[in-house]
C-alpha positions in Angstrom: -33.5 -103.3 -146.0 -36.8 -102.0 -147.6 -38.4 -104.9 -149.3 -42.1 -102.7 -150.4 -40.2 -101.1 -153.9 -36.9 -101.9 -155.9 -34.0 -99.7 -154.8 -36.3 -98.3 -152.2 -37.8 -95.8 -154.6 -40.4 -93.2 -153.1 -43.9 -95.0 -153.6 -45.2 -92.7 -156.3 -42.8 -94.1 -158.4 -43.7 -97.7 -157.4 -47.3 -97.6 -158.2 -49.3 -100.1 -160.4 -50.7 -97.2 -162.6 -48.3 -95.4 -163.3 -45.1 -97.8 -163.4 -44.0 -98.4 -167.0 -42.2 -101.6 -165.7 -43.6 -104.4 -164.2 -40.9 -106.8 -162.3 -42.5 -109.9 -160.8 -40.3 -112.5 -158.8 -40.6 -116.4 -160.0 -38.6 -117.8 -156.9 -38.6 -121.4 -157.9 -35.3 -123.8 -157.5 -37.1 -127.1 -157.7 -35.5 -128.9 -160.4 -31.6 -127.3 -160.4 -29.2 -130.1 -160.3 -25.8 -129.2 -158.7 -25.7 -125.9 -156.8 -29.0 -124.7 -154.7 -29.6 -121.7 -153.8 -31.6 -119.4 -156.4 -34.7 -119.3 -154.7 -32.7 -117.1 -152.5 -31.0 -114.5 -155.3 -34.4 -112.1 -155.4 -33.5 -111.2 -151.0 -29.9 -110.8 -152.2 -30.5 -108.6 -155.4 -33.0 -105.9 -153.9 -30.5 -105.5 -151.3 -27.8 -104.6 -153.2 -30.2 -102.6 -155.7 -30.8 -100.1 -152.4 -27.1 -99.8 -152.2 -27.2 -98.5 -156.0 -26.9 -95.5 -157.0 -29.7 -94.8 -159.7 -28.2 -91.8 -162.4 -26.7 -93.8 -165.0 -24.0 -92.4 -166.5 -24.1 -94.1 -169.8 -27.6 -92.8 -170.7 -27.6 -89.6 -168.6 -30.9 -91.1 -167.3 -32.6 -91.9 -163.8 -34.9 -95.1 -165.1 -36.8 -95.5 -162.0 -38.5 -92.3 -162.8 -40.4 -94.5 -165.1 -41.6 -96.3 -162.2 -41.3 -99.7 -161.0 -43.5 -101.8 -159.6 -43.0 -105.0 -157.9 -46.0 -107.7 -158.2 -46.8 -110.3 -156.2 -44.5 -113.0 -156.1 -45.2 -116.9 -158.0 -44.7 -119.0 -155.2 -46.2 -122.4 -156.6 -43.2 -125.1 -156.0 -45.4 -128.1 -155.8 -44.2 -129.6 -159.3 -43.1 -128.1 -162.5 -45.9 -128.5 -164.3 -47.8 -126.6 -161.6 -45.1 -123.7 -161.9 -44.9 -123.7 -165.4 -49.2 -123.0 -165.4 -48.2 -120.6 -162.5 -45.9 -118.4 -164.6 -47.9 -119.1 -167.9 -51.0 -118.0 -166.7 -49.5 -114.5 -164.8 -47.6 -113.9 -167.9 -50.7 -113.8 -170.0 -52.2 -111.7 -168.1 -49.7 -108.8 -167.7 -49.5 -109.1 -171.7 -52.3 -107.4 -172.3 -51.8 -104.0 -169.8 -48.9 -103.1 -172.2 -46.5 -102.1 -169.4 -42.8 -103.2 -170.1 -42.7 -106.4 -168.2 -39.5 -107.7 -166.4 -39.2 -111.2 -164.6 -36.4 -112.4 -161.4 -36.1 -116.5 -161.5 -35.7 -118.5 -160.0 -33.8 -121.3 -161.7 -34.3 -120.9 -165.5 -37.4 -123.2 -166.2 -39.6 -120.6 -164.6 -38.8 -118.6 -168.6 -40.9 -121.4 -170.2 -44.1 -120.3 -169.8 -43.3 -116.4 -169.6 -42.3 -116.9 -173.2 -45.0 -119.4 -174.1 -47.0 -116.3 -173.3 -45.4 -114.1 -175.1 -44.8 -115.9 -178.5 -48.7 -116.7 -178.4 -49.5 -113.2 -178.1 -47.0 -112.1 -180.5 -46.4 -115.3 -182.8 -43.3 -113.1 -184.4 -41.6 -112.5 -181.7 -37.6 -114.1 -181.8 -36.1 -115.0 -178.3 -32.8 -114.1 -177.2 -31.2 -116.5 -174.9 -28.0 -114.9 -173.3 -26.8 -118.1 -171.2 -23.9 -120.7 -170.5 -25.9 -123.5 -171.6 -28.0 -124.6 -174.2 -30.8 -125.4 -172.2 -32.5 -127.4 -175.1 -33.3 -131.1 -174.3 -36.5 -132.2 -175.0 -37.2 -133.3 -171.2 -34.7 -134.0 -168.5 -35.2 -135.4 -165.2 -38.8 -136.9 -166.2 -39.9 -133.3 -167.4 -40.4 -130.8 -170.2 -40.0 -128.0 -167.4 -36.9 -128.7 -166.2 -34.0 -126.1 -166.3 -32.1 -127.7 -168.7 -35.0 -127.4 -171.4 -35.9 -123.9 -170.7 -35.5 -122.7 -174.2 -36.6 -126.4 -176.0 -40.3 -124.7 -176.5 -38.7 -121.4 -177.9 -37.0 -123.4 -180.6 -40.0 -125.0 -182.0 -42.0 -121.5 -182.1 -40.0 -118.9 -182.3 -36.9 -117.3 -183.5 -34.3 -118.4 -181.1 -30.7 -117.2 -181.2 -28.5 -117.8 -178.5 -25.2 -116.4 -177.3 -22.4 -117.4 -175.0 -23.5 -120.8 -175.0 -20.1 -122.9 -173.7 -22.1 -126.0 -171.9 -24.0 -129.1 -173.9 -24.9 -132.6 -174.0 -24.4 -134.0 -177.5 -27.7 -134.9 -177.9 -28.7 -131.2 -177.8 -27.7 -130.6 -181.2 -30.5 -132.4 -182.9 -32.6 -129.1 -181.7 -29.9 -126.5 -182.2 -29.6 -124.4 -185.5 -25.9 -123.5 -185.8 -26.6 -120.4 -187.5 -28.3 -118.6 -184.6 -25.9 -119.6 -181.8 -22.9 -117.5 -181.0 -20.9 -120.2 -178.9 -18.4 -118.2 -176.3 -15.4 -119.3 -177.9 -15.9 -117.7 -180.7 -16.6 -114.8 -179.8 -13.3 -113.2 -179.4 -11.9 -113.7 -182.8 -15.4 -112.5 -184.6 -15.4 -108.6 -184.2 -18.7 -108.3 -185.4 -20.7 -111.2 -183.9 -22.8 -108.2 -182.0 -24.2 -107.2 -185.0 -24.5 -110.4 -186.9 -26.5 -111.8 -183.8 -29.0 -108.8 -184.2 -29.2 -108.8 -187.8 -30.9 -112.2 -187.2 -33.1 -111.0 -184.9 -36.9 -109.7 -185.8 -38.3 -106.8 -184.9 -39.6 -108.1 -181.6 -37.3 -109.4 -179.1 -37.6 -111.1 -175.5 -34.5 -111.3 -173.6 -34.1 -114.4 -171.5 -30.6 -113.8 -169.4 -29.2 -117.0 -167.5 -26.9 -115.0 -165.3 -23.8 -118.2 -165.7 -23.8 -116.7 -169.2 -21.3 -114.2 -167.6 -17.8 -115.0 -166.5 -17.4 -117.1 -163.1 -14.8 -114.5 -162.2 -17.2 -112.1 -162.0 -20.2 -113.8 -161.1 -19.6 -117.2 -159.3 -22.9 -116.7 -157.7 -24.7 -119.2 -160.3 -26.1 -123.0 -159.7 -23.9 -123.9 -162.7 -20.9 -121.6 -163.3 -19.2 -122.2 -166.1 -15.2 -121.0 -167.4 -15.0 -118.7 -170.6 -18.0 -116.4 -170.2 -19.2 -113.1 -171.1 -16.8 -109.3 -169.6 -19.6 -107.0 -168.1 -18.6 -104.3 -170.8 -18.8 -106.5 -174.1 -22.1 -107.8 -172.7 -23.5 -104.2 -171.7 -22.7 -102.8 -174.9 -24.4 -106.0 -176.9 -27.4 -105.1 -175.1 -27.3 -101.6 -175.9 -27.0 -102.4 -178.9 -30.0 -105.0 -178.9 -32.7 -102.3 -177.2 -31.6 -99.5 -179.8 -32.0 -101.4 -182.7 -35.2 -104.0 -181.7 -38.3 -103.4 -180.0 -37.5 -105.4 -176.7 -40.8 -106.3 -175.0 -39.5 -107.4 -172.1 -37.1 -109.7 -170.4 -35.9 -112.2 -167.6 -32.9 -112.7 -165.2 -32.8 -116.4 -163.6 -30.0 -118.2 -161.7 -28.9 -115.8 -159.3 -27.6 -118.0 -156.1 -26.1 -115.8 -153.8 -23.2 -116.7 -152.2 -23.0 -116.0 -147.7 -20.5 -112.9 -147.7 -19.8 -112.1 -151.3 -21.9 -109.3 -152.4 -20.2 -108.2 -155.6 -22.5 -110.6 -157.8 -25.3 -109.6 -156.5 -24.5 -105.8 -157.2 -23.8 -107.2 -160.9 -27.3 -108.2 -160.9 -28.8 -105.2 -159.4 -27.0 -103.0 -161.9 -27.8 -105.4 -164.9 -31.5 -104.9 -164.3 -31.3 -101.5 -164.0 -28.8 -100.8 -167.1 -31.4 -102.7 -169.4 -34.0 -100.9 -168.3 -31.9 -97.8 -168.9 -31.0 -98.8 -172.0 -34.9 -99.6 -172.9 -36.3 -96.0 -171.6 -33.2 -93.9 -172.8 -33.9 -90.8 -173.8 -31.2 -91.6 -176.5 -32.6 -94.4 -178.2 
C-alpha cells in the first residue's frame, strides 16, 4: 500500500500548490466510550481508496484531477482540550489558503474545533450534521470535547441541522431545535425531507458526517452502530443534492473503526470521500 497520496495518485496531482483539496487526518480515539478502534480507520480507508477505481460514473468526472493533497497528520492525544487547540489552531490556518478543505477523524470530537474555525471565519455559515446521534450534551465524561458533544458548540453559533439522528439521552433536548432535525424514523414516510432539510440551510454549508449515521448493515465498522440508518443511495443523492444547491466549504468523515477482515466498510468510506468531492467539483453543478 502507497501511503505518500490518496488513491496512489501520480504526485503532480498531490501537490500542495496545486491541489484544490486539502484532506488532513485527526486520528484521535481518546474519549469513545464503547467500541475502540477509530484511530485506526485513516490505515484502513487509504487502502481501500487504492483499490478504487476513480471515473465516477455519476458525474462523468475523474476528481483527483483536481488534486489532492494529504497534510500532516494531528497527532496530539494528550487530553481533549489539547486536541481540540490541535485541530482548532490547523483549521484556522488552512482557512485562509481557500483550498476546499476535507478532514478523516478520528472519533467525532476532533469536528469541534474544525468548525469552531470555520463559523469564526464565516459567522453565517450553517452546519450539517449527518450522524446517528445527537452528539449535543453540554459536557460528558468531565469535558466539553468529548464525542458525545461534538456538535453542542455548533448549536450555540451556527445553523445546525441534523439528519438521521436515531440515538439520545433525554437531557439532549434542552439544546435540540426540533425543526432542524430530521430523526431517521421519519424519514421514510416524508418524500421530501431532502429538500426541506436544504431549504433550511444557508448559503454556506459544512458537512460534518459521523459514519454510524449509515445503516449497520452496511457499515458495522463504527464505535457506536446503531439499527435504522441511512441506504448508500438515499444518502448519495441527499448530498448531491446538498453540493448543487449550497456552497459547501468543506467537510469531515469521523468514526471509521475498521473491523480485522471485513473490508467492504472501508470501501464505503473510500468511495464516500471521493463521491462528495465529485459531487463538489462536477463539471455538472
Amino acid at each position: 500500500m502507497k501511503t505518500n497520496t490518496f488513491a496512489g495518485i501520480e504526485p503532480e496531482y498531490a501537490e500542495f500548490d496545486s491541489a484544490a483539496v486539502l484532506l488532513q487526518n485527526i486520528p484521535y480515539d481518546g474519549t469513545s466510550t464503547w467500541g475502540k478502534g477509530a484511530d485506526k480507520g485513516w490505515w484502513a480507508f487509504l487502502d481501500a481508496a487504492e483499490n478504487m477505481e476513480l471515473y465516477d460514473i455519476e458525474t462523468q468526472s475523474e476528481v483527483f484531477e483536481q488534486g489532492i493533497h494529504i497534510l500532516p497528520r494531528i497527532l496530539e492525544d494528550e487530553s481533549p482540550e489539547k486536541m481540540f487547540e490541535a485541530t482548532y489552531e490547523s483549521a484556522k490556518k488552512l482557512i485562509p489558503t481557500g483550498k476546499f478543505l476535507t478532514f478523516f477523524g478520528g472519533e467525532h470530537s476532533v469536528s469541534i474545533g474544525i468548525i469552531k474555525a470555520f463559523y469564526e471565519a464565516h459567522p453565517d455559515i450553517s452546519i450539517l450534521q449527518i450522524d446517528a446521534h445527537a452528539d449535543l450534551r453540554p459536557a460528558y465524561m468531565g469535558t466539553p470535547y468529548n464525542h458525545a458533544c461534538a456538535v453542542y458548540d455548533a448549536s450555540l453559533h451556527t445553523n445546525l441541522v441534523q439528519v438521521g439522528i436515531r440515538s439520545m439521552d433525554a437531557g439532549e433536548l434542552e439544546h435540540m431545535n426540533t425543526d432542524k432535525v430530521f430523526f431517521a424514523h421519519t424519514l421514510p414516510s416524508n418524500p421530501d425531507w431532502m429538500q426541506q432539510a436544504i431549504d433550511l440551510l444557508g448559503e454556506k454549508v459544512y458537512i460534518t458526517f459521523d459514519l454510524d449515521a449509515f445503516d449497520p448493515s452496511i457499515m458495522p465498522s463504527t464505535g457506536t452502530p446503531e439499527p435504522g440508518g441511512l441506504n448508500w443511495n438515499d444518502t448519495t443523492r441527499f448530498l448531491k443534492m446538498v453540493f448543487e444547491q449550497r456552497n459547501v466549504l468543506g467537510f469531515d468523515l469521523v468514526e471509521l473503526a475498521p473491523i480485522d477482515g471485513l473490508s467492504a466498510p472501508n470501501f464505503l468510506v473510500a468511495k464516500l470521500y471521493y463521491k462528495m468531492l465529485s459531487y463538489q467539483f462536477s463539471p455538472k453543478k
